[in-house]
NULO-21331 format. One record per residue (C-alpha): x, y, z; residue number from 1. Coordinates in nm, 4 decimals. Example, Ala and Ser with C-alpha at 12.3 -4.5 7.8 and 13.67 -1.06 7.14 Angstrom:
2
- 1.2300:-0.4500:0.7800:1
- 1.3670:-0.1060:0.7140:2
***
This chain:
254
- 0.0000:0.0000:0.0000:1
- 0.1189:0.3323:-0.1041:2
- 0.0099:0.5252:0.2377:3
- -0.1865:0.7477:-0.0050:4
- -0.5656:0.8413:0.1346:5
- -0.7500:0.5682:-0.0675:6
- -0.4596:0.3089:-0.0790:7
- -0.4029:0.2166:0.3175:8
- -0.3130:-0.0970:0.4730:9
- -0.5224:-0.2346:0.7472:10
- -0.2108:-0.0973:0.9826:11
- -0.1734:0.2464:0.8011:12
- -0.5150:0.3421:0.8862:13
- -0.4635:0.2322:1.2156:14
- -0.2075:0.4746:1.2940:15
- -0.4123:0.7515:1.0868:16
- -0.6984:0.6829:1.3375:17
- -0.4848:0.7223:1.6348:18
- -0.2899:1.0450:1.4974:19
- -0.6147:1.1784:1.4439:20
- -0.7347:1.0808:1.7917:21
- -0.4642:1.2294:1.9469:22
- -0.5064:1.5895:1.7531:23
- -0.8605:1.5926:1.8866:24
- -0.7330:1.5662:2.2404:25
- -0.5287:1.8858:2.2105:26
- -0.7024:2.1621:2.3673:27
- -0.4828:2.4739:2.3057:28
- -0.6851:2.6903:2.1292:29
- -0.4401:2.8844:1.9236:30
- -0.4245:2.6004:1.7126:31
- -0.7704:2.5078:1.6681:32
- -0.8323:2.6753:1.3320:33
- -0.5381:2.4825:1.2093:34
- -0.6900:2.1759:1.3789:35
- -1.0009:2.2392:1.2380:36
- -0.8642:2.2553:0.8812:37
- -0.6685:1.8912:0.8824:38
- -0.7476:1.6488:0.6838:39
- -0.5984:1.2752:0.6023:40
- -0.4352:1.3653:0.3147:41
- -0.1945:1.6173:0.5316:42
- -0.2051:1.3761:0.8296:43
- -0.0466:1.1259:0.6353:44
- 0.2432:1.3261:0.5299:45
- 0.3484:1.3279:0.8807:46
- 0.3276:0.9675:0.8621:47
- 0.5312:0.9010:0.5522:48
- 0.7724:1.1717:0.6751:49
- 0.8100:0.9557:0.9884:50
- 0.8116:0.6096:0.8208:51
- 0.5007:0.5374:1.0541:52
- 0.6420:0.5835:1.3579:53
- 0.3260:0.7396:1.5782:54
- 0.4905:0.8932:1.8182:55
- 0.7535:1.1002:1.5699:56
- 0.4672:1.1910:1.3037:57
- 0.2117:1.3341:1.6043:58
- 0.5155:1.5118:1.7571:59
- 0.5964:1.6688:1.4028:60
- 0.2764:1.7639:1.3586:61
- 0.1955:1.8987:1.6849:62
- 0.4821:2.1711:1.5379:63
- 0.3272:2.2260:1.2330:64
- 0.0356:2.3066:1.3595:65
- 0.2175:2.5392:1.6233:66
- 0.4129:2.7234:1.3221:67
- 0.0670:2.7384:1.1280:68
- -0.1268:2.9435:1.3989:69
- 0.2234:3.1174:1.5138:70
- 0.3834:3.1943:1.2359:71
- 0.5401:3.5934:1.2775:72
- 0.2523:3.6304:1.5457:73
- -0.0166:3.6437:1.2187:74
- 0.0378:3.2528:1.1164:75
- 0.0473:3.1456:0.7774:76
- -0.3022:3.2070:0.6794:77
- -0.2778:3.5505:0.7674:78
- -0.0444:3.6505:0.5256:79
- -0.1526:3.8578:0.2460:80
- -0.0008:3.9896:-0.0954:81
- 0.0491:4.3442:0.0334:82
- 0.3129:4.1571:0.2876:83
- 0.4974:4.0383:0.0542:84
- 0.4759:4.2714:-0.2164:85
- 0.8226:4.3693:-0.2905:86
- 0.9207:4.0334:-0.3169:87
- 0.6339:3.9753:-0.5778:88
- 0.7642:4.2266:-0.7776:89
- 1.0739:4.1427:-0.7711:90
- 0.9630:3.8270:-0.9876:91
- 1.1791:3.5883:-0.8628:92
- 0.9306:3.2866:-0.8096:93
- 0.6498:3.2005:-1.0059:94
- 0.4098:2.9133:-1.0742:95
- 0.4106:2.8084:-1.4525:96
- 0.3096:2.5076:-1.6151:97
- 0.3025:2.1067:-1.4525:98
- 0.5579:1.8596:-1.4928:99
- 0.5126:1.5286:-1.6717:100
- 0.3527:1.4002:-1.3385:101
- 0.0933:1.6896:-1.3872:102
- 0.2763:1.8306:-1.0595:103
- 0.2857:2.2326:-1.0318:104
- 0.6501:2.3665:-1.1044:105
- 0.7650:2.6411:-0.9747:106
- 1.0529:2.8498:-1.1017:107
- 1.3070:3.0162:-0.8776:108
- 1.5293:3.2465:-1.0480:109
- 1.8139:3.3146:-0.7388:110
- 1.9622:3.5855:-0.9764:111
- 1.6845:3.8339:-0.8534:112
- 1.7374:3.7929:-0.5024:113
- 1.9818:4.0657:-0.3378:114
- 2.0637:3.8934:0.0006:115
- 2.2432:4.2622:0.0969:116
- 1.9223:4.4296:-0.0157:117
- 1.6285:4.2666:0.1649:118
- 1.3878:4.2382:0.4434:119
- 1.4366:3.9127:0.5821:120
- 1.1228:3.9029:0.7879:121
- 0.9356:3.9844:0.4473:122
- 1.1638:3.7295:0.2523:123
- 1.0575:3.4450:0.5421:124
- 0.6601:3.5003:0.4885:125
- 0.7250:3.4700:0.1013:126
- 0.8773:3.1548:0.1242:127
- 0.5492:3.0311:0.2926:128
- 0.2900:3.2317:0.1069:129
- 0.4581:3.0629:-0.1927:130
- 0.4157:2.7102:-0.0114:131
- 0.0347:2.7944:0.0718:132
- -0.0304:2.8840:-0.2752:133
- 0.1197:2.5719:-0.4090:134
- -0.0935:2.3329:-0.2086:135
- -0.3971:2.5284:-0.3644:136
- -0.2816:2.4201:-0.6605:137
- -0.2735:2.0573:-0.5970:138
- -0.5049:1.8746:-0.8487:139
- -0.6447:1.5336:-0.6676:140
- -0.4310:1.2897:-0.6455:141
- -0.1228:1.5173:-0.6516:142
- 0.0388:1.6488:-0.3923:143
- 0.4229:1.7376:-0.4850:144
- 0.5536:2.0348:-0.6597:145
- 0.8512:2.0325:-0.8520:146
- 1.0893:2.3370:-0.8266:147
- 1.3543:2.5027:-1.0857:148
- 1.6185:2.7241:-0.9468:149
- 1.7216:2.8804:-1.1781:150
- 2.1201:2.9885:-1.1251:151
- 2.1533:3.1631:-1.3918:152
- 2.3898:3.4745:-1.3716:153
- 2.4404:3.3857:-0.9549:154
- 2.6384:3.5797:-0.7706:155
- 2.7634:3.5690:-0.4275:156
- 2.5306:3.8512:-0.3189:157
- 2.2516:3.6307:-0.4316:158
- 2.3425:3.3909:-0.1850:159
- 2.1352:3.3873:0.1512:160
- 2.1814:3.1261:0.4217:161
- 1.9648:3.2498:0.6828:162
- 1.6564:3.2280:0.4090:163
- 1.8137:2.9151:0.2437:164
- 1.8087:2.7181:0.6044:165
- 1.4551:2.8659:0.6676:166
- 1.3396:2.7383:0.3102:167
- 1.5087:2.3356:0.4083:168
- 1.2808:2.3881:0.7537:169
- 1.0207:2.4264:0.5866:170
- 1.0141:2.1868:0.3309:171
- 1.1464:1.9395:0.6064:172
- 0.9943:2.0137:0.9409:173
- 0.6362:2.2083:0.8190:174
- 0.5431:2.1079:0.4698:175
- 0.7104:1.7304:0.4559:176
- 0.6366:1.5688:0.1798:177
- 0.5563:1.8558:-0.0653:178
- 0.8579:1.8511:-0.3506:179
- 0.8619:1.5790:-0.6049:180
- 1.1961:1.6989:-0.7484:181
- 1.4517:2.0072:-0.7037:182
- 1.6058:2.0561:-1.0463:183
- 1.8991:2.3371:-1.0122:184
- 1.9541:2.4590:-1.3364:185
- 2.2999:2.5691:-1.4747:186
- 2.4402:2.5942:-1.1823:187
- 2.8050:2.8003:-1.1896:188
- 3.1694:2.6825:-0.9815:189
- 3.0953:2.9040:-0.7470:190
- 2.8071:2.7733:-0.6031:191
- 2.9770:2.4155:-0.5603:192
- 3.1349:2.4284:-0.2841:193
- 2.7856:2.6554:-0.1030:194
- 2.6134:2.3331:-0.2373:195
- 2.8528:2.1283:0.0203:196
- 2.7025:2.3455:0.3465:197
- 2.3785:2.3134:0.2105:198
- 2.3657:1.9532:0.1208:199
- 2.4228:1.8704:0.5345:200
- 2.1362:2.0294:0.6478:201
- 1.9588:1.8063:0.4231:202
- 1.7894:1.4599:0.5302:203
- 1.8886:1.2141:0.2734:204
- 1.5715:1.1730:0.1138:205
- 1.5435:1.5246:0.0197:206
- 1.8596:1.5399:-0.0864:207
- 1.7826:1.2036:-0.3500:208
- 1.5492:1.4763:-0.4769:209
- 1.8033:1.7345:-0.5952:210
- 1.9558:1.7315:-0.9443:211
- 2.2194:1.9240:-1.0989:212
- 2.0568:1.9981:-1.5075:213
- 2.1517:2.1839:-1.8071:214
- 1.8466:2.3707:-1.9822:215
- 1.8006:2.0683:-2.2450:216
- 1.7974:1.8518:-1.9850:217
- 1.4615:2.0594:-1.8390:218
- 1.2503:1.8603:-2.0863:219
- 1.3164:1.5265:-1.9555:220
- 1.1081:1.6452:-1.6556:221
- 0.8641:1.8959:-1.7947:222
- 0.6646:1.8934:-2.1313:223
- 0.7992:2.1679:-2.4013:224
- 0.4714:2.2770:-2.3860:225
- 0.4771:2.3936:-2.0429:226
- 0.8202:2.5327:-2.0779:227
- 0.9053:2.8760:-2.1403:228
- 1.0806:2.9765:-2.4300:229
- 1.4155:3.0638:-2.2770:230
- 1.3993:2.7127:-2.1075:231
- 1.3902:2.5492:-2.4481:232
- 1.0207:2.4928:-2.3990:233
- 0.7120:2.6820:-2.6445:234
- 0.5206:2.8393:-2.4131:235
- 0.5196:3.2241:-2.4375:236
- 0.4283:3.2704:-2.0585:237
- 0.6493:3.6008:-1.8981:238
- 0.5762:3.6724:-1.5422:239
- 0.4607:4.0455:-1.4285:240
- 0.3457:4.1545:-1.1521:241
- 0.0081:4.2571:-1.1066:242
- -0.0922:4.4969:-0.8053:243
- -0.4076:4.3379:-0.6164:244
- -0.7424:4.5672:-0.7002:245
- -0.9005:4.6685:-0.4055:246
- -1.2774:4.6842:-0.3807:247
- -1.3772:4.9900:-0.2277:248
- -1.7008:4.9226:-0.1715:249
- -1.6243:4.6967:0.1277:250
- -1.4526:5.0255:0.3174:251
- -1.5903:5.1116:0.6013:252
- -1.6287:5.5327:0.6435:253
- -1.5641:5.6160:0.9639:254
***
């Protein structure tokens, strides 16, 4: 069995049961809302994550949940665009296309990050308002993404560790189970040897994920048809930034 909603062995469901059991006993009501909003299909990516042990997965959740309601005192489903919005403009993540899997890709392109130039707090609630919009992107029956980062023209002031570590908790600690594959594309020399402090604050199955590709190589993953242009695909998608409208009509005079 697969440990998929739909595809559980007699034991799997088991230990859904109890991890759900046991999230119904907590009583702090901070996270109730998050509570409230669980479902098997997230439940279970605890379990995977843990290889089934109950104790680990409930434990990781429990601090999901915490960084859910917590997160930055306004938790993740507080964030809005206008939090973020220098980062969106910035355009350097974007949602385009699905992978041959029909997964969501998203394309990172580091070169228009200025780690010297930037408001980490800001930088932090993109990373997850990025992750939240993801899941809502999640077809059934899929629930990986698969990300490009793009190192094209990277330079060392591109380079952020402090956002780079958050980015590896998160994928690891808060949203486990999320990336199908991490392509880094055209990587330069210099970021070799930053690869070798990154890879160790990987676990070894997201690391298994990670490959090192040339641009041809992007269509081995992705059909050409979901590819942009400059990617060697045919699609004539270009990112821009669009400022959210705001209906007035829902002001309140005062």
């Amino acid at each position: 069995m697969s440990g998929y909603v739909g595809d559980l062995s007699i034991e799997q469901q088991r230990q859904l049961d109890i991890i759900n059991n046991k999230v119904k006993e907590l009583k702090d009501p901070v996270l109730q809302n998050e509570i409230n909003n669980l479902d098997d299909s997230m439940v279970l990516r605890f379990l995977r994550a843990r290889k089934w042990n109950e104790k680990d997965s409930f434990e990781m959740l429990h601090e999901a949940l915490k960084f859910r309601a917590t997160f930055q005192n306004i938790g993740v489903n507080g964030i809005k665009p206008d939090m973020v919005e220098n980062e969106l403009k910035s355009g350097k993540s974007y949602f385009h296309g699905i992978d041959k899997g029909g997964r969501p890709v998203c394309v990172v392109k580091t070169s228009k990050h200025d780690s010297y130039n930037r408001d980490l707090d800001e930088s932090m609630r993109y990373c997850v308002f990025v992750m939240e919009n993801g899941k809502q992107m999640l077809k059934p029956g899929i629930e990986t993404c698969t990300l490009i980062f793009d190192m094209s023209d990277f330079s060392s002031k591109n380079m952020d560790y402090p956002l780079v570590k958050f980015m590896v908790e998160l994928f690891q600690k808060f949203y486990p189970e999320s990336l199908q594959k991490c392509l880094i594309l055209n990587a330069p020399w210099i970021f070799m040897g930053i690869w070798h402090i990154i890879k160790h604050w990987l676990d070894p199955n997201t690391a298994s994920k990670v490959s090192f590709v040339k641009t041809k190589q992007l269509a081995d993953y992705i059909p050409k048809d979901q590819l942009e242009k400059n990617y060697g695909g045919t699609s004539d998608f270009v990112y821009t930034y669009k400022t959210p409208v705001v209906d007035d009509s829902k002001q309140v005079e005062n």
